[in-house]
Backbone as ProteinMPNN parsed JSONL, in Angstrom:
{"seq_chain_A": "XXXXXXXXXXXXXXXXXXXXXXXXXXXXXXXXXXXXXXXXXXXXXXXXXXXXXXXXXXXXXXXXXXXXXXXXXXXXXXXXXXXXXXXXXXXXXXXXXXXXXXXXXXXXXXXXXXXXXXXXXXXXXXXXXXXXXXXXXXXXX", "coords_chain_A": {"N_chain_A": [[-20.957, 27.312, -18.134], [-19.732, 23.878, -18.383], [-18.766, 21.701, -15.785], [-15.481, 21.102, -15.095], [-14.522, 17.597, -14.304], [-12.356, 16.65, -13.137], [-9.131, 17.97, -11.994], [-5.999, 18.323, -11.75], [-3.411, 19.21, -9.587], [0.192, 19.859, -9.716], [2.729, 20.321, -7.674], [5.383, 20.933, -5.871], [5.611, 22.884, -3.954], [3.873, 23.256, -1.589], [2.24, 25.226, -0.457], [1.666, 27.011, -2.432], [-0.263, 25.256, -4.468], [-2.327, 24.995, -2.487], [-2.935, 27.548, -3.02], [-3.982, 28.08, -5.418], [-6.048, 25.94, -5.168], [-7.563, 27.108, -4.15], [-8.612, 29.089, -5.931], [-9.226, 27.602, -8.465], [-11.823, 25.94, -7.083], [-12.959, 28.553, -6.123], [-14.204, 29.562, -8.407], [-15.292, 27.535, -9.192], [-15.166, 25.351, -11.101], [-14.707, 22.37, -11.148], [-15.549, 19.072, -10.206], [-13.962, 17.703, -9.066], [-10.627, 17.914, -7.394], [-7.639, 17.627, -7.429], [-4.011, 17.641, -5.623], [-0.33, 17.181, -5.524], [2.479, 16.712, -4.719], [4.596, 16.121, -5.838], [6.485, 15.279, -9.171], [6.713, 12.293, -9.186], [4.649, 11.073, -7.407], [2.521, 12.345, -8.868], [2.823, 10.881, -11.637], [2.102, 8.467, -10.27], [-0.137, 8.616, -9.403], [-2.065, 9.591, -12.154], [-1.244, 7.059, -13.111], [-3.139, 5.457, -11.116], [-5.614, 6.571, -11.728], [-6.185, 6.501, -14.543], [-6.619, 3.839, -14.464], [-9.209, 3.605, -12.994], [-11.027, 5.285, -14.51], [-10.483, 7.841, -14.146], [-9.183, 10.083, -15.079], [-7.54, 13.532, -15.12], [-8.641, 16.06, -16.327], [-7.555, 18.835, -16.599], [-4.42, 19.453, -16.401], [-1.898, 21.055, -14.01], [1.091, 22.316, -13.97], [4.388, 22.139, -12.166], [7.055, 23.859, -12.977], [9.545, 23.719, -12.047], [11.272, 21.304, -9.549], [11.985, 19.674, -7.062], [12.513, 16.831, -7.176], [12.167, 15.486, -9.803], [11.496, 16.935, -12.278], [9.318, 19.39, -14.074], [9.975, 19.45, -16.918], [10.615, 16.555, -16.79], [8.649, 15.133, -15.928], [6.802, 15.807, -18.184], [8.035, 14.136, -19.925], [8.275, 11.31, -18.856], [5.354, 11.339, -18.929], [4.881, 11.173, -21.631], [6.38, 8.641, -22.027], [4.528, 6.766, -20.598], [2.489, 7.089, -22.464], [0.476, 8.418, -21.602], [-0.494, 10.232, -22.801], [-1.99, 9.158, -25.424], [-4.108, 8.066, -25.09], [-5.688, 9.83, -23.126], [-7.558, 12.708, -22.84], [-6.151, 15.243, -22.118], [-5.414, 18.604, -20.85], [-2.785, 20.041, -20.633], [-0.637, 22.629, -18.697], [1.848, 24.174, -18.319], [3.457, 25.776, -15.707], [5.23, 28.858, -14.401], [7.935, 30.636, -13.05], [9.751, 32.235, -14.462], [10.271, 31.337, -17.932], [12.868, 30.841, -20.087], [14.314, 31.052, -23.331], [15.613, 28.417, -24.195], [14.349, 26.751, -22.477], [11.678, 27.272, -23.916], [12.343, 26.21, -26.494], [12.763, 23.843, -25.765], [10.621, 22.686, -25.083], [8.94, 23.459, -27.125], [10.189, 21.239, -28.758], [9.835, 18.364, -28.289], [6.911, 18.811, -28.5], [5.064, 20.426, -26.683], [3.814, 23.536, -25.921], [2.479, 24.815, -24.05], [2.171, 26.752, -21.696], [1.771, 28.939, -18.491], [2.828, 32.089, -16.73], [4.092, 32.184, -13.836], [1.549, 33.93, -11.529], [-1.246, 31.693, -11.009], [-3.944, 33.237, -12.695], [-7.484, 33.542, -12.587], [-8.678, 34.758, -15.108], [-6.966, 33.331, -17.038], [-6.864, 30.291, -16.353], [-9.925, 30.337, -16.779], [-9.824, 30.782, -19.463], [-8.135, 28.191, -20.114], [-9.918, 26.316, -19.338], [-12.015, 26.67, -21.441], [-10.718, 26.122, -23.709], [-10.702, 23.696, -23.06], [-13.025, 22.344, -23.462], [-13.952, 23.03, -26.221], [-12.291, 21.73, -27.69], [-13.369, 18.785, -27.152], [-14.28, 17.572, -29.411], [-12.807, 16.778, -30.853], [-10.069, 14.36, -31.28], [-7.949, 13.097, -29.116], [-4.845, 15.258, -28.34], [-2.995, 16.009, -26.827], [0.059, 17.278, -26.085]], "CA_chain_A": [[-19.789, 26.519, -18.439], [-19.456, 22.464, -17.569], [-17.369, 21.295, -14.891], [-14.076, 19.358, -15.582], [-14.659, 16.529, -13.859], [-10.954, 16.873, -12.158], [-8.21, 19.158, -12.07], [-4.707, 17.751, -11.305], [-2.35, 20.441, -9.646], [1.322, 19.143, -9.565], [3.971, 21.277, -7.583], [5.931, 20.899, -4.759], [4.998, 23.784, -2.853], [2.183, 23.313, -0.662], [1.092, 26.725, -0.817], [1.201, 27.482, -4.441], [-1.309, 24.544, -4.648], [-3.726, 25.486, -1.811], [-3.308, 28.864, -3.461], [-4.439, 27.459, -7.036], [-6.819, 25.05, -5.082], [-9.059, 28.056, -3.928], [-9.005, 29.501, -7.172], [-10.638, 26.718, -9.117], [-12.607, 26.463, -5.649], [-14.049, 29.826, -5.986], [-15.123, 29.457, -9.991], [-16.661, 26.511, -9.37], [-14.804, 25.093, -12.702], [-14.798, 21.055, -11.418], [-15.826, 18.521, -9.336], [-12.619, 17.231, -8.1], [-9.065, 18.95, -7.34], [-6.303, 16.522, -6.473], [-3.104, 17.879, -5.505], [-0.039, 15.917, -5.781], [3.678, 17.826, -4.203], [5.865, 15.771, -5.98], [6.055, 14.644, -10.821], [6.205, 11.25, -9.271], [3.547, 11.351, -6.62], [1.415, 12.552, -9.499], [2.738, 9.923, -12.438], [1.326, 7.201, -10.089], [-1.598, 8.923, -9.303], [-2.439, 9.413, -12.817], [-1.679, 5.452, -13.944], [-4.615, 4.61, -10.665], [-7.124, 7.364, -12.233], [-6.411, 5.786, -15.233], [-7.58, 2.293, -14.391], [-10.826, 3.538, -12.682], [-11.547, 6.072, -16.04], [-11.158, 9.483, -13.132], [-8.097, 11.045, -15.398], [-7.993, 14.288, -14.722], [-9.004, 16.93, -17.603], [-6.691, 19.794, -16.674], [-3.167, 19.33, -15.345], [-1.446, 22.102, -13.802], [2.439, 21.656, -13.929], [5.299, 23.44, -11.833], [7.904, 23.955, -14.4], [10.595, 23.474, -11.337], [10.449, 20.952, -8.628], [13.428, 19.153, -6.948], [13.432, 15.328, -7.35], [11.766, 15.296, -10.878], [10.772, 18.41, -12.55], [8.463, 19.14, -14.903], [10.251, 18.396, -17.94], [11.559, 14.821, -16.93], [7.525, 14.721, -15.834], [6.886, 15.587, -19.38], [8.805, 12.83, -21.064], [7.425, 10.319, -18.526], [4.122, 11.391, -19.365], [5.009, 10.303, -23.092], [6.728, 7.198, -21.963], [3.628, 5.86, -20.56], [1.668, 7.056, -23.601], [-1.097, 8.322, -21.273], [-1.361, 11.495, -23.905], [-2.657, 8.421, -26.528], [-5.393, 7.477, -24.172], [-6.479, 10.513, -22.627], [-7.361, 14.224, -23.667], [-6.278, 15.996, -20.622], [-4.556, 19.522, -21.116], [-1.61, 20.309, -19.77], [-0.068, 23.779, -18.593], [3.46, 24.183, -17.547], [3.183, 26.954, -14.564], [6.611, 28.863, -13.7], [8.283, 32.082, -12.97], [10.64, 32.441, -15.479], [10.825, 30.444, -19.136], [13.684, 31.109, -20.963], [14.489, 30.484, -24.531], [15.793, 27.483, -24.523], [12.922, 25.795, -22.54], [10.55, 27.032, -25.011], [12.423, 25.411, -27.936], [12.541, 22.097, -25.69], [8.726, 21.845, -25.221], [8.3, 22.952, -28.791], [10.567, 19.838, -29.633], [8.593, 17.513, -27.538], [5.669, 19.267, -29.101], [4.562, 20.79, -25.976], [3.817, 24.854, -26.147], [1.641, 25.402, -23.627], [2.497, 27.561, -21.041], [1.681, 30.029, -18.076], [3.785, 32.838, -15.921], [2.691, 31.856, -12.126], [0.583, 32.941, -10.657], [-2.496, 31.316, -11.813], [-4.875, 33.861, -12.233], [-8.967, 33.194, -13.179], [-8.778, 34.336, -16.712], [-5.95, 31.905, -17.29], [-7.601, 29.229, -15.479], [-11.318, 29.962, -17.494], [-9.293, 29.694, -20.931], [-7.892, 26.527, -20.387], [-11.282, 25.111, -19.271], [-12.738, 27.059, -22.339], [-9.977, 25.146, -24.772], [-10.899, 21.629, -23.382], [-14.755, 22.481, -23.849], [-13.755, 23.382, -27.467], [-11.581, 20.54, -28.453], [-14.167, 17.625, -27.0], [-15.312, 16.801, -30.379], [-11.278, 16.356, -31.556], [-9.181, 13.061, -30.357], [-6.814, 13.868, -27.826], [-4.226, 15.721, -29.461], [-2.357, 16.809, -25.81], [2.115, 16.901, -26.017]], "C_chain_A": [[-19.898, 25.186, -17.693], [-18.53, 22.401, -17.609], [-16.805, 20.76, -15.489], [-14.626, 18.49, -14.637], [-13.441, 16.368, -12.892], [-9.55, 17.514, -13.068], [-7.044, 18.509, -11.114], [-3.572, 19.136, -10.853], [-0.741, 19.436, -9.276], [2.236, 20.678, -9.205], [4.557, 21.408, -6.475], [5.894, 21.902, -3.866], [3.656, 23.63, -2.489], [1.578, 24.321, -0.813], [0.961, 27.228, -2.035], [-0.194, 26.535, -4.405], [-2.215, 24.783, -4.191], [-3.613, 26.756, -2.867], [-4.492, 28.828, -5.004], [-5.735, 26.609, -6.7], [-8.322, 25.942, -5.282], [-9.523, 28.697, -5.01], [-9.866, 28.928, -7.968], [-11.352, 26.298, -8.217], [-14.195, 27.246, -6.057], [-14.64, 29.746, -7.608], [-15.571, 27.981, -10.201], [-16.486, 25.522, -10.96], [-14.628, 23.217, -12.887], [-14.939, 20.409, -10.222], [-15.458, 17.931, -8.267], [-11.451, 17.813, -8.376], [-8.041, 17.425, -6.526], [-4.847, 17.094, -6.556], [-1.734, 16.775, -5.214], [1.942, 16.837, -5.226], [4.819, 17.346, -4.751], [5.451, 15.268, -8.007], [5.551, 13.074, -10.0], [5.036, 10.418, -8.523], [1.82, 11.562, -8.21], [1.584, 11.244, -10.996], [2.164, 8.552, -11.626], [-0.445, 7.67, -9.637], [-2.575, 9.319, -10.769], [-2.807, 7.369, -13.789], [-3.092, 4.84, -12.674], [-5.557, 5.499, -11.728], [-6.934, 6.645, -13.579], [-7.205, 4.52, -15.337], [-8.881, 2.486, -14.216], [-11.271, 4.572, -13.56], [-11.869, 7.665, -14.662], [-9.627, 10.213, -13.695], [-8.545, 12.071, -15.403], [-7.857, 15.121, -16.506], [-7.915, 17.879, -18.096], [-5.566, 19.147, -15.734], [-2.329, 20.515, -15.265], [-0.043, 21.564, -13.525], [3.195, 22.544, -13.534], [6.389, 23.132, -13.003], [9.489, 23.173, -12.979], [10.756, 22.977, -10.045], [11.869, 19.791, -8.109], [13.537, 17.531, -7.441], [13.275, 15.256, -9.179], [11.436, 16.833, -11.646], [10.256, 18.835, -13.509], [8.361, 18.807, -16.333], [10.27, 17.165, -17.874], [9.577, 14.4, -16.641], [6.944, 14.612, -17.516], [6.727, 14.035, -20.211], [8.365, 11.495, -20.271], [6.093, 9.842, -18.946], [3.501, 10.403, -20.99], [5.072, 9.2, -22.625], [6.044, 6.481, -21.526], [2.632, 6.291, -21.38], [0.347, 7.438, -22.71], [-1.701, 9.809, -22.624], [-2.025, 10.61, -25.212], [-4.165, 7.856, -25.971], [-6.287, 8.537, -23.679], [-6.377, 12.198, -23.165], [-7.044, 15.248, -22.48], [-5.509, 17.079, -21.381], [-3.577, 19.846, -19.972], [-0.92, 21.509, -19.754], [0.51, 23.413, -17.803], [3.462, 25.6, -16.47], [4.616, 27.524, -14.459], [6.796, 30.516, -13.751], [8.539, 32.74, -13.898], [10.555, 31.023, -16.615], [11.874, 31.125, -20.121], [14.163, 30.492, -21.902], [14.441, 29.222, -24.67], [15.08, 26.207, -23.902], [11.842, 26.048, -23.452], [10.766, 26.329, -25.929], [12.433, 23.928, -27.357], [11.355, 21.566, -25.754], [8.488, 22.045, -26.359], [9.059, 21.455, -29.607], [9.994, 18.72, -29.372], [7.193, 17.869, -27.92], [4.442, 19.66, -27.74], [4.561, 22.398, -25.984], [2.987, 25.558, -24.964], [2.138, 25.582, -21.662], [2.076, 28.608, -19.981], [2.66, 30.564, -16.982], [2.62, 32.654, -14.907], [2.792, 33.354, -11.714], [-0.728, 33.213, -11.096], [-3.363, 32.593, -11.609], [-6.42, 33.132, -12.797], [-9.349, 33.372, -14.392], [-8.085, 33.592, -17.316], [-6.896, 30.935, -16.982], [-9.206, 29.414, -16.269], [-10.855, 29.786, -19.181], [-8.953, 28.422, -21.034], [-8.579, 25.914, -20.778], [-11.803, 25.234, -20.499], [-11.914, 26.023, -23.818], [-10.067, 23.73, -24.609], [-12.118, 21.433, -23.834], [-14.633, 22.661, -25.018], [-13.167, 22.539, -28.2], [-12.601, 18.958, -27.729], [-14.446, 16.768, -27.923], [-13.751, 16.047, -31.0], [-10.443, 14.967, -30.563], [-8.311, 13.739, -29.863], [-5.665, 13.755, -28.518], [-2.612, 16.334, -28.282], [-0.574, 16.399, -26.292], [1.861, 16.188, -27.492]], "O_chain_A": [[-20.13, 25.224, -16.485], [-17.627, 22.64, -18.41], [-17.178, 19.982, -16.367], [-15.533, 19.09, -14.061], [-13.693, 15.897, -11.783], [-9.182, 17.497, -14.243], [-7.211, 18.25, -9.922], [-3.05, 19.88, -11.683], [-0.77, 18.406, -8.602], [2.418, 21.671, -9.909], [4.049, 22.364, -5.889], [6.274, 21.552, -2.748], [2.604, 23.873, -3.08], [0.438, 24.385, -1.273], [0.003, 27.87, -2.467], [-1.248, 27.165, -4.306], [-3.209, 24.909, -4.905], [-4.561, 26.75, -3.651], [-5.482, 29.485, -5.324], [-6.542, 26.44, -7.614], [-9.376, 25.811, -5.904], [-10.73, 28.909, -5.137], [-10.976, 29.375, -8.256], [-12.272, 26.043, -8.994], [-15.395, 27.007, -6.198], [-15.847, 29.977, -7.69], [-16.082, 27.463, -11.194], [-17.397, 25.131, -11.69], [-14.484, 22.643, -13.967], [-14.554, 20.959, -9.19], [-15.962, 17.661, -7.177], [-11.2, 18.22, -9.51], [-7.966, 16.702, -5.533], [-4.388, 17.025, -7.697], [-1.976, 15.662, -4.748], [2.178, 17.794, -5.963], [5.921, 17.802, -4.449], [4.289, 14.944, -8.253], [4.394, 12.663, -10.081], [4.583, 9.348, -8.93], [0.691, 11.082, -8.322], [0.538, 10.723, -11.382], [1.792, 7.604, -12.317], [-1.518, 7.067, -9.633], [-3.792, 9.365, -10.585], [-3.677, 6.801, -14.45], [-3.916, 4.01, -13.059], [-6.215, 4.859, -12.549], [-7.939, 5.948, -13.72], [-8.154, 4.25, -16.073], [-9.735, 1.903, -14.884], [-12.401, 4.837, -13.148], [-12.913, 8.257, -14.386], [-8.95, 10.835, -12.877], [-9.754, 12.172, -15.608], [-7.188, 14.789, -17.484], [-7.424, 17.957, -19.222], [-5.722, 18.532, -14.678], [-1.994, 21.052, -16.321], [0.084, 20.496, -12.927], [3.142, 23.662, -14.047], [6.364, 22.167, -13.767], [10.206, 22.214, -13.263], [10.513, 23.786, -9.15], [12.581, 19.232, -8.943], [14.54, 17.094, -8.006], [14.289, 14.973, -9.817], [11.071, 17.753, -10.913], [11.101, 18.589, -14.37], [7.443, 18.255, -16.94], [9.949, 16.528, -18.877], [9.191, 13.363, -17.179], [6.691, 13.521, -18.026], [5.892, 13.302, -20.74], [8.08, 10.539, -20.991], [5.685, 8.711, -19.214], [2.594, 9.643, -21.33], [4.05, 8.514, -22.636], [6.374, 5.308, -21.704], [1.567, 5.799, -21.007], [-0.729, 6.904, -22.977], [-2.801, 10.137, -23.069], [-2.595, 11.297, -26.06], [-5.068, 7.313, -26.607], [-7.504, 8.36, -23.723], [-5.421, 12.747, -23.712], [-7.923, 16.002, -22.063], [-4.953, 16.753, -22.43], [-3.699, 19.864, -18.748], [-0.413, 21.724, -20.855], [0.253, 22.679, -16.848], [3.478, 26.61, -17.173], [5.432, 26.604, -14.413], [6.082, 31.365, -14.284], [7.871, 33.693, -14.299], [10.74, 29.874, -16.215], [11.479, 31.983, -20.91], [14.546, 29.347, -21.664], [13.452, 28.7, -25.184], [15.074, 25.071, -24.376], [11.097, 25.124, -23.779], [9.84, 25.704, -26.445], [12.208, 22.95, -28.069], [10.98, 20.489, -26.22], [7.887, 21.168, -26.98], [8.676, 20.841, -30.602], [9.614, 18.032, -30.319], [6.309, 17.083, -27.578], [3.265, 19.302, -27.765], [5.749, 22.701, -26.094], [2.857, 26.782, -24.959], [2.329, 24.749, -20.776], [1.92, 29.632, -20.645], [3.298, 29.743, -16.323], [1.395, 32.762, -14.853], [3.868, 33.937, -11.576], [-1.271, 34.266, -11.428], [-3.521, 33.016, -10.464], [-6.31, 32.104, -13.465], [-10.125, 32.602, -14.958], [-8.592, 33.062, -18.304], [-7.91, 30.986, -17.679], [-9.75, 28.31, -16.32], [-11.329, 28.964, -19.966], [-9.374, 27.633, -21.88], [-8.581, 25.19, -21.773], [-12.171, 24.172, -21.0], [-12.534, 25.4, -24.68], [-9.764, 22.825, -25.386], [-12.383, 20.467, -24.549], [-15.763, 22.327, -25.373], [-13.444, 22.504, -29.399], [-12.086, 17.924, -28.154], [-14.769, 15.595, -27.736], [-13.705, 14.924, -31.502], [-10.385, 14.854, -29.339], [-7.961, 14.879, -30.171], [-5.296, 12.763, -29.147], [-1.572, 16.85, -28.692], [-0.205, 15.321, -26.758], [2.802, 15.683, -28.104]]}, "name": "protein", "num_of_chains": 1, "seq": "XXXXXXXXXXXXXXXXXXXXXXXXXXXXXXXXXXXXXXXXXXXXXXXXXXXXXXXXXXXXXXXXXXXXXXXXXXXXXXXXXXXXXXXXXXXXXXXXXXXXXXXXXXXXXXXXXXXXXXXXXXXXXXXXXXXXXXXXXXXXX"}
């Protein structure tokens, strides 16, 4: 399997993230891990990787996070149009989803989803669905 190139974790717990760090760590699944504890911490750290072409492939998203939270990250995400520029995938991470967040990301046209906590076959599908869509224009939200 080839590396991602970088792996974005977004989630205000420090230890969820180390926890998630060692995981893609130990499978060896990319070259760089950047952690980020806050949506807006990580919306400016995506517009630099943007400029220097180091967007990250996979983004890992807490679903619930106090100043911003991963919807309102979401709809930022749109509002700077980086899903027209870049093919990154994006999973929403969380305890609990209930109904009526699934029908909001399906209205935003977002579906993609996992119950934390990350495990390694989660985490080798993803990679396996960006390795599979390469040849397709970026299609992410």
């Amino acid at each position: 399997m080839q590396k991602l190139n970088c792996v974005l974790l977004i989630d205000d717990d420090r230890v969820t993230n180390y926890l998630h760090q060692l995981i893609i760590s130990d499978l060896q699944i990319a070259n760089h891990i950047h952690c980020c504890t806050s949506a807006e911490e990580a919306l400016l750290f995506l517009e630099q990787s943007g400029k220097e072409g180091f967007f990250p492939e996979l983004i890992l998203l807490d679903r619930r996070m106090l100043t911003m939270d991963g919807f309102e990250f979401l709809e930022a995400y749109i509002e700077k149009e980086f899903h027209k520029n870049y093919a990154a995938i994006i999973t929403m991470l969380t305890i609990y989803m209930n109904s009526s967040d699934l029908a909001y990301l399906q209205h935003i046209g977002f579906v993609n989803y996992i119950a934390k906590p990350l495990t390694e076959a989660n985490l080798l599908t993803l990679v396996k669905a960006y390795q599979n869509r390469q040849d397709q224009l970026p299609t992410t939200i």
